[in-house]
C-alpha positions as CSV (number, residue, x, y, z in Angstrom):
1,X,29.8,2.2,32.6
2,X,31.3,0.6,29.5
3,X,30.8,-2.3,30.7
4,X,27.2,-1.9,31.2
5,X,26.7,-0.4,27.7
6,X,28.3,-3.4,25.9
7,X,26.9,-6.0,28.2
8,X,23.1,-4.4,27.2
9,X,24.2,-4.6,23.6
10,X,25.9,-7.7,23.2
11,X,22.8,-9.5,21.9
12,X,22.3,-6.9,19.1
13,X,21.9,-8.5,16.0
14,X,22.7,-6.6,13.0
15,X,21.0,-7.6,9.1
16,X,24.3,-7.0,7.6
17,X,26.5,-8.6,10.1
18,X,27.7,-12.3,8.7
19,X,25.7,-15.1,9.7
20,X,27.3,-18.2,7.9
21,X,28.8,-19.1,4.9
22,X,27.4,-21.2,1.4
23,X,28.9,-23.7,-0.1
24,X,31.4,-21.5,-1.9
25,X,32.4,-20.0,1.0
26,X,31.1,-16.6,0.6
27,X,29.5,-15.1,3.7
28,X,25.9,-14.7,4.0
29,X,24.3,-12.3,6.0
30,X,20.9,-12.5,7.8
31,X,19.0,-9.9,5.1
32,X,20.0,-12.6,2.8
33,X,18.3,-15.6,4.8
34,X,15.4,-14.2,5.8
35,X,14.7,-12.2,1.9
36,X,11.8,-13.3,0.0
37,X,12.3,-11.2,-3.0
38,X,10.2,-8.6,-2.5
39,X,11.3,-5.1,-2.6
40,X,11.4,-3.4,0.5
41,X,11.1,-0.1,-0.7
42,X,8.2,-0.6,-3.0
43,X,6.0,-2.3,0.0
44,X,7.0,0.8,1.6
45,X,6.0,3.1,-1.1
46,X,2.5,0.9,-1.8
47,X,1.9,1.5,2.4
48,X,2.2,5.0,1.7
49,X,0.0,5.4,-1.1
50,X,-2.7,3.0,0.4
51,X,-2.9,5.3,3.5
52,X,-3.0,8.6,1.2
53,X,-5.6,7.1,-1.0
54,X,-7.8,6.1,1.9
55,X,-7.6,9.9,3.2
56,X,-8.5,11.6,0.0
57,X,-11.7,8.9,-0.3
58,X,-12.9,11.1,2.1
59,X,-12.0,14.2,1.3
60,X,-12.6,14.7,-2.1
61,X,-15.5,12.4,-3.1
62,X,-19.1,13.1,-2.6
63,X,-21.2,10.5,-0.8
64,X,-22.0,8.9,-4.2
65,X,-18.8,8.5,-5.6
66,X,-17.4,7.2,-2.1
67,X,-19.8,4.2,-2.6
68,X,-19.5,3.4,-6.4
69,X,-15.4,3.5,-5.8
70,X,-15.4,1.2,-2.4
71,X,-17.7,-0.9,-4.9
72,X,-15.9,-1.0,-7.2
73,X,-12.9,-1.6,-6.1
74,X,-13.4,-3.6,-3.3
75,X,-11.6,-1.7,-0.6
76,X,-12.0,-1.9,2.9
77,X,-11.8,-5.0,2.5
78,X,-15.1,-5.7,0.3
79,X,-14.2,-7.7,-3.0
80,X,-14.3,-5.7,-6.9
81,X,-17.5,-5.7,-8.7
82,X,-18.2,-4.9,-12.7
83,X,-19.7,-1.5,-13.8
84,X,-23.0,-3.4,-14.1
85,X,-23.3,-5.3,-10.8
86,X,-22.5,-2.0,-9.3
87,X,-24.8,-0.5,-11.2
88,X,-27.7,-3.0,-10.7
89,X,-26.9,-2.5,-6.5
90,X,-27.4,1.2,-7.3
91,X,-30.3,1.2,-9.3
92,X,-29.0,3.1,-12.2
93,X,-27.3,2.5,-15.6
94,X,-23.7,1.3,-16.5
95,X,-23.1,3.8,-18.1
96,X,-23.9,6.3,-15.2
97,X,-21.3,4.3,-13.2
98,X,-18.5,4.6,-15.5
99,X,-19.0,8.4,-15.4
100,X,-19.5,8.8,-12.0
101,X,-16.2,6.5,-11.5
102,X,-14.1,8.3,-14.4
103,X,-15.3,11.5,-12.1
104,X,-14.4,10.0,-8.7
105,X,-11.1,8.6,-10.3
106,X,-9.8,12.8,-11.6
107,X,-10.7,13.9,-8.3
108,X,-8.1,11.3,-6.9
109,X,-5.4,11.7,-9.3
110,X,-5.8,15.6,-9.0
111,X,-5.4,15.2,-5.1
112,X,-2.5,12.7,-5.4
113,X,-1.1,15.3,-8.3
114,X,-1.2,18.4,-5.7
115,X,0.2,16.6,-2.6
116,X,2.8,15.3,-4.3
117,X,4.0,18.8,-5.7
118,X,5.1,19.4,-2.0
């Protein structure tokens, strides 16, 4: 039976586990060939966020403010817009979007600020 087990692991291939050596001779493992500098953790963290924000769209904002921050801010895949060609799609003023956006953008923050208490 141990035979079996190490036979169905002996192409395992570990990120920390030495891969080759540089030209100075220090050993280099495979995290270090395939890194492209960005920081694992903060993709991870970003992810995170991203979903969570995406979830409290929903349930915080009113129908109104749903559609001036998606405008906005180009998400779902939609592209940013300025106060006023948000406001011109919208039919009302500039200034009416920025309120209705500073609004939208307390309710997130408050929602962010009471999940992340637990």
């Amino acid at each position: 039976m141990n035979f079996r087990a190490a036979k169905k692991s002996a192409g395992d291939i570990y990120l920390g586990e030495p891969v080759e050596t540089d030209k100075d001779g220090n050993s280099m493992t495979l995290i270090d060939l395939i890194d492209d500098g960005v920081d694992i953790h903060e993709q991870v963290e970003l992810n995170i966020r991203s979903k969570q924000l995406y979830g409290f769209l929903e349930k915080c904002l009113d129908k109104r403010e749903l559609e001036i921050i998606i405008y906005r801010y180009g998400l779902y895949s939609g592209s940013p817009h300025t106060q006023n060609e948000t406001a011109e799609r919208l039919g009302i003023s500039r200034s009416y979007v920025s309120r209705i956006e500073k609004k939208a953008i307390g309710k997130l923050k408050d929602m962010y600020d009471s999940s992340s208490a637990f």
